[in-house]
C-alpha positions as CSV (number, residue, x, y, z in Angstrom):
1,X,-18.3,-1.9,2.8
2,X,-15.1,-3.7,1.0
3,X,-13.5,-5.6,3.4
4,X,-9.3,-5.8,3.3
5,X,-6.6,-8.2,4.3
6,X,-2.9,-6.9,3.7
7,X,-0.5,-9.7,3.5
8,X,3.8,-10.0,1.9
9,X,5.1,-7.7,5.0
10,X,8.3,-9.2,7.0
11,X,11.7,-8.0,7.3
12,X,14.2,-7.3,5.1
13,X,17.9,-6.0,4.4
14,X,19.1,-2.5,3.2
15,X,18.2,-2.1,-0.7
16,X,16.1,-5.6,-0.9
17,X,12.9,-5.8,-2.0
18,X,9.1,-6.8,-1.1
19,X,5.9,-7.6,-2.2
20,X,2.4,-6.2,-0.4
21,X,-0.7,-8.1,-1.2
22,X,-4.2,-5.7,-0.3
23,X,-6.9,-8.3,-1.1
24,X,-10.5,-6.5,-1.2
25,X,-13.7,-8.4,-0.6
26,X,-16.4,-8.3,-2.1
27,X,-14.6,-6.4,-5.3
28,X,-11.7,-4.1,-5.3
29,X,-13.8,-2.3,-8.5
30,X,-16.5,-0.9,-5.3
31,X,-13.9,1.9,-5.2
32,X,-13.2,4.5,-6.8
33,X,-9.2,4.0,-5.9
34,X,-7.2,2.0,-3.5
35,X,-4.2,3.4,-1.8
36,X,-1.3,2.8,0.6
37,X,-0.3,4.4,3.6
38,X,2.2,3.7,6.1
39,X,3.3,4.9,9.9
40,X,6.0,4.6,11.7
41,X,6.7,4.3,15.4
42,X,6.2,7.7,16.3
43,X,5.2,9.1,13.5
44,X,1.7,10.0,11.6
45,X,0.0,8.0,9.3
46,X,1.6,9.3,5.7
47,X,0.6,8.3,2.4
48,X,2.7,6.4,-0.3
49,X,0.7,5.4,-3.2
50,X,-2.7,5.5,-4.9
51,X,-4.1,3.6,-8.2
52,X,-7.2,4.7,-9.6
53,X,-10.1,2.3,-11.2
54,X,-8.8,3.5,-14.2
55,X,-5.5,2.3,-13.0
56,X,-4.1,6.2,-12.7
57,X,-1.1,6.0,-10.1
58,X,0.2,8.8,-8.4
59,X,3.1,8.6,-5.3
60,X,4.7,9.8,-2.6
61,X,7.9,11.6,-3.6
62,X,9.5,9.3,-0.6
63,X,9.1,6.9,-2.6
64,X,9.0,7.5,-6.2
65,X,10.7,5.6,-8.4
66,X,11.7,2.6,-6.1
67,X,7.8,1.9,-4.9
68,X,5.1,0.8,-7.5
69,X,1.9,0.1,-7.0
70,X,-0.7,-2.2,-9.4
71,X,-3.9,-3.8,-9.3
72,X,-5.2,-7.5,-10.3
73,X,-9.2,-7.0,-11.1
74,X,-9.4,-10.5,-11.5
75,X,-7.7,-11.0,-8.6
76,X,-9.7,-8.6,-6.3
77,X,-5.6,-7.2,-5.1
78,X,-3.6,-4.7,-5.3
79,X,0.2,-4.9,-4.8
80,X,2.8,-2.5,-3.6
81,X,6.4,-3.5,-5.1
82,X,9.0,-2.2,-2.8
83,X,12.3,-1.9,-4.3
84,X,15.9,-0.3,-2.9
85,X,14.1,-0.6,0.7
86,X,15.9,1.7,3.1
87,X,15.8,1.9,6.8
88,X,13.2,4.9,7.0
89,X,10.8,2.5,5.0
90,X,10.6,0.8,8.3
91,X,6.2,1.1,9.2
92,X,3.4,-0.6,9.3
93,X,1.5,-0.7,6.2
94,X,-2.1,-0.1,5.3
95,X,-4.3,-0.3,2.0
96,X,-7.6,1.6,2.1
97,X,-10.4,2.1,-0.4
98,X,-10.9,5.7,-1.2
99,X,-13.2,7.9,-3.3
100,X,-13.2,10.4,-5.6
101,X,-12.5,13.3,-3.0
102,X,-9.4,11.1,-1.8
103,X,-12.0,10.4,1.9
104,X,-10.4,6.9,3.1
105,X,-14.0,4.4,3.3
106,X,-11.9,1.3,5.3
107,X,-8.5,0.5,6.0
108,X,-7.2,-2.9,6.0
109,X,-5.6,-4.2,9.6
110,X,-1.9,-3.1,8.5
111,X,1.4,-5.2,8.2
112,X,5.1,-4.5,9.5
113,X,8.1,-4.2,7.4
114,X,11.0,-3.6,9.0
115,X,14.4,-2.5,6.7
116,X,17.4,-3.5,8.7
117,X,20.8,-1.4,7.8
């Protein structure tokens, strides 16, 4: 089972940006695709982003065009470039490995990011 460590979470003003990290052990080519989700106090897990092995990306419309999501191969990571960060971005974040019927296999341990107004 690929193991995951999310990492680049903190806090950050209206309309700045960040940086998650999603480093996969022992590859992050054992899945099929990675993804991100992300919850909010309250609120159910919802997804955000997905990238493919063949590097396909696909998004939330929450947060298309200001989110965008990559992977290193050589790196064993995948990133999630937050841009124009708005209050309602406010969760904790999770990567996960998924398959081809979109079934989660393991979730990293999650990271806050908090969007202050």
């Amino acid at each position: 089972q690929v193991q995951l460590v999310e990492s680049g979470g903190g806090l950050v003003q209206f309309g700045g940006s960040l940086r998650l990290s999603c480093y996969a052990t022992p590859s992050i080519n054992n899945a099929y695709a990675m993804g991100w989700y992300r919850q909010a106090p309250g609120k159910q897990r919802e997804w955000v982003a997905r990238i493919t092995r063949q590097a396909i990306t696909n998004y939330a419309d929450a947060v298309k065009g200001r989110f965008t999501i990559s992977r290193d191969n050589a790196k064993n990571t995948v990133y999630l470039q937050m841009d124009s960060l708005k209050p309602e971005d406010t969760a904790v974040y999770y990567c996960n490995t998924e398959n081809i019927f979109r079934n989660a296999l393991s979730w990293g341990q999650g990271i806050q990011v908090t969007v202050s107004s």
